[in-house]
C-alpha positions in Angstrom: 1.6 -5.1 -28.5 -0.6 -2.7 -26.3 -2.3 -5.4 -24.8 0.5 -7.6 -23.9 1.6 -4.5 -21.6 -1.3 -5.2 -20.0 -1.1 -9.5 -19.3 1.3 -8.7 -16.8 -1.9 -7.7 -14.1 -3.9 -9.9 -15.5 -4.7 -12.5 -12.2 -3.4 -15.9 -13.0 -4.9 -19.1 -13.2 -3.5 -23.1 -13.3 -6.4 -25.5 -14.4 -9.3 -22.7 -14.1 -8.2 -21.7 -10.3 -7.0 -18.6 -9.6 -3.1 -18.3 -8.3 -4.0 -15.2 -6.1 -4.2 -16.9 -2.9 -1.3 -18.5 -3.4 0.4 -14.9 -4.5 -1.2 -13.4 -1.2 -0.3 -16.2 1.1 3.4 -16.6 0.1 4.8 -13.8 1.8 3.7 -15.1 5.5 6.0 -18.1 4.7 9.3 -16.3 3.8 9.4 -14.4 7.2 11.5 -15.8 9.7 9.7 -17.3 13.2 11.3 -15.4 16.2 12.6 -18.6 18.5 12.3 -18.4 22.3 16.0 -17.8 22.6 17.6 -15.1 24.4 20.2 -14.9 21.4 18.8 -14.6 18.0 20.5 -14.8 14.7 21.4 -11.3 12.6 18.4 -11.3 10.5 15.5 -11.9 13.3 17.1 -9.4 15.2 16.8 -6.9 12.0 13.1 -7.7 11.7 12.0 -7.5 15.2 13.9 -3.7 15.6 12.1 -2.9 11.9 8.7 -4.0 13.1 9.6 -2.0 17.0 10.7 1.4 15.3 7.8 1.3 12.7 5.3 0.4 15.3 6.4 3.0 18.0 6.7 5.6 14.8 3.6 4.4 13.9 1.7 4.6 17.6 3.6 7.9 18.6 0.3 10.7 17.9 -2.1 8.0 18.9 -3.5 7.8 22.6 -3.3 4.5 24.4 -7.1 3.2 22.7 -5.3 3.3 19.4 -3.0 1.5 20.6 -4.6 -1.6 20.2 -4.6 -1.5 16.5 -0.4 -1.9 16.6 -0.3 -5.6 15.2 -2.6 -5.2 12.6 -1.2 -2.3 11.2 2.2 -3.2 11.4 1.3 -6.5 10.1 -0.1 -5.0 7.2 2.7 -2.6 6.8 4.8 -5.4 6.4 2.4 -7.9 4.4 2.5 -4.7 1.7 6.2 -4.1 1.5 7.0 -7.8 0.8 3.9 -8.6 -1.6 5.2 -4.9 -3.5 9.0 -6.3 -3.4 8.1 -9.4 -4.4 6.2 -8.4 -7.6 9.5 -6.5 -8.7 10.6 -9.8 -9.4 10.5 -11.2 -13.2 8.1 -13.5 -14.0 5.7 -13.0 -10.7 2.1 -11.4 -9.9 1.8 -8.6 -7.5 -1.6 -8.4 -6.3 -1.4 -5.0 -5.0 -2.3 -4.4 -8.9 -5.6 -5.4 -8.5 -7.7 -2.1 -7.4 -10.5 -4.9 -6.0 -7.7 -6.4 -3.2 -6.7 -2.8 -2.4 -10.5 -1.6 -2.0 -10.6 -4.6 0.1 -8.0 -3.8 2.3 -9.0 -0.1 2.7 -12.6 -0.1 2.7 -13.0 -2.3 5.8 -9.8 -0.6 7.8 -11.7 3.0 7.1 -14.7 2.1 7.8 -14.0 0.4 11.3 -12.4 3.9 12.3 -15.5 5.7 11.5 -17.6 3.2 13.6 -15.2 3.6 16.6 -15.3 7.2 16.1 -18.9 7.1 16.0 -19.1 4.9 19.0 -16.7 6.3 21.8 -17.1 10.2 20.6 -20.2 10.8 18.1 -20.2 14.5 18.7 -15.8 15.1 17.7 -17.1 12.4 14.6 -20.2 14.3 13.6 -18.0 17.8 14.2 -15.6 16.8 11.7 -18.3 17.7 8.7 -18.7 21.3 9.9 -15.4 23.6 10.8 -16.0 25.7 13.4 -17.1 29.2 12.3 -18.7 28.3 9.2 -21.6 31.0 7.6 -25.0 29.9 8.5 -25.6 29.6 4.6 -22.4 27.9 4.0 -23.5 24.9 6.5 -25.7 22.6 4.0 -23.0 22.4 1.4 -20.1 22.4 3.2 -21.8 19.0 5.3 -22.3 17.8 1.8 -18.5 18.7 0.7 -17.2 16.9 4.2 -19.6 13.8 3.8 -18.2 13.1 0.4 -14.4 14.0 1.2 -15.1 11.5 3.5 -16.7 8.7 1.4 -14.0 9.0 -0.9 -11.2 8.3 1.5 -10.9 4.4 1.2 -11.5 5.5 -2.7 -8.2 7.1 -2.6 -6.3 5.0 -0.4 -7.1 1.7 -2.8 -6.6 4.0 -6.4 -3.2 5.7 -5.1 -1.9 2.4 -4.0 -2.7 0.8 -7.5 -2.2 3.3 -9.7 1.7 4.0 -8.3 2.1 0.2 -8.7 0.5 -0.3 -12.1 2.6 2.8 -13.4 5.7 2.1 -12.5 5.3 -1.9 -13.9 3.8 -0.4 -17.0 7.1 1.9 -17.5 9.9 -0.8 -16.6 8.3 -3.2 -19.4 8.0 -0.2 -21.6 12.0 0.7 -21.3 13.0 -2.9 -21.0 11.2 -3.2 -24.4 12.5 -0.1 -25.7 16.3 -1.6 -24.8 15.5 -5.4 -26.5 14.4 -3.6 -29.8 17.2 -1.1 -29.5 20.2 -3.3 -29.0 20.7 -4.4 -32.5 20.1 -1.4 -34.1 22.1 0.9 -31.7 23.7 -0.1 -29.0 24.8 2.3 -27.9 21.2 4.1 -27.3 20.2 0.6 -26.2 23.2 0.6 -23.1 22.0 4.0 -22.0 18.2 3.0 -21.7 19.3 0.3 -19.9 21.0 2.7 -17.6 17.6 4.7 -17.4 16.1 0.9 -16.6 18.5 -0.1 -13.4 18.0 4.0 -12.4 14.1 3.3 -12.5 14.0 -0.2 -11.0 15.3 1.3 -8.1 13.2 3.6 -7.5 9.9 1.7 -7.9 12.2 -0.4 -5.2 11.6 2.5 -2.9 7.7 3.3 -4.2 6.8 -0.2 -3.1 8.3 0.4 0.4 6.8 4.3 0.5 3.6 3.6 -0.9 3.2 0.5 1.8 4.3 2.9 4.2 1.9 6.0 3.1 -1.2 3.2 3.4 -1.0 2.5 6.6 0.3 5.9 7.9 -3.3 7.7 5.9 -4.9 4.5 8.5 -3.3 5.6 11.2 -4.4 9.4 10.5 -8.2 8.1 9.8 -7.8 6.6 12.8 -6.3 9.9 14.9 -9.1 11.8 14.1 -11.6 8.7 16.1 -9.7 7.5 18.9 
């Protein structure tokens, strides 16, 4: 029984091929294509003034050279909300699960904001491992401290993003199990765990949406600090 908790991140596979591409590819189809109309209809509208207030949120602290990252990061803003929504359904995969497509998501995002911060300003990159007014003997270690803070930055974006995920799956088939044992012994019980069920489902309804949101906002903050 412990382990079946577990099938449910399991990647899957049809005839030895993985079914992850087709998981990670599916949300580009359900979005709706803007037309070249003046007048649009209700629900292109909504998604073009979502995209515009998150991108201008998004691009508010950044000067006008980080500006050029808007489309990709509101591109994967939106490619995490819908792959994290769509995973709430029953009997579907969320990818964001997998720590390995998270790593690869954050690893190469961080580490193109160090290189540009190491190419347009070396000595503000380089000045981040040292605060200003540091003890002469302090220096070594606290360069050591700040290298490895920094190292473990794409570390933390992919875990924080998986682990929230994986929790909150782990606990709705735990409850919903709980309410299928429940409901022929007591039913009673069983209706109120159910209640604690619909409570919970919408609120990992809102961790998919904030923890697609607190990605990209930590990307936009790695990239402050280098533009």
């Amino acid at each position: 029984m412990a382990m079946s908790f577990f099938d449910q991140f399991a990647s899957p596979s049809y005839l030895g091929i993985p079914l992850i591409a087709i998981a990670i590819a599916l949300p580009w189809i359900l979005f709706p294509t803007p037309s070249s109309r003046w007048i649009n209809n209700r629900l292109i509208t909504l998604q073009g003034w979502f995209i515009s207030r998150f991108t201008n949120q998004l691009m508010l602290p950044l000067n006008l050279g980080g500006h050029k990252w808007a489309l990709l990061l509101a591109s994967l803003m939106v490619f995490l909300i819908t792959i994290n929504m769509l995973g709430l359904l029953p009997y579907t995969f969320t990818p964001t699960t997998q720590l390995s497509l998270n790593m690869g998501f954050a690893v190469p995002l961080w580490l193109a904001t160090v290189l540009i911060g190491m190419r347009n300003q070396p000595t503000v990159a380089l000045g981040h491992l040292l605060p200003e007014g540091t003890p002469i003997p302090l220096i070594p270690v606290l360069i050591i401290i700040e290298t490895i803070s920094l190292f473990i930055r794409p570390l933390a974006l992919g875990v924080r993003l998986t682990a929230n995920l994986t929790a909150g799956h782990l606990l709705i088939q735990l409850i919903a199990t709980a309410v299928f044992v429940l409901l022929p012994i007591m039913p009673t019980v069983a209706i109120l765990t159910a209640a604690v069920l619909f409570l919970l489902t919408l609120l990992e309804v809102a961790v998919a949406m904030i923890q697609a949101y607190v990605f990209v906002l930590l990307l936009s903050l790695y990239l402050q600090e280098n533009v």
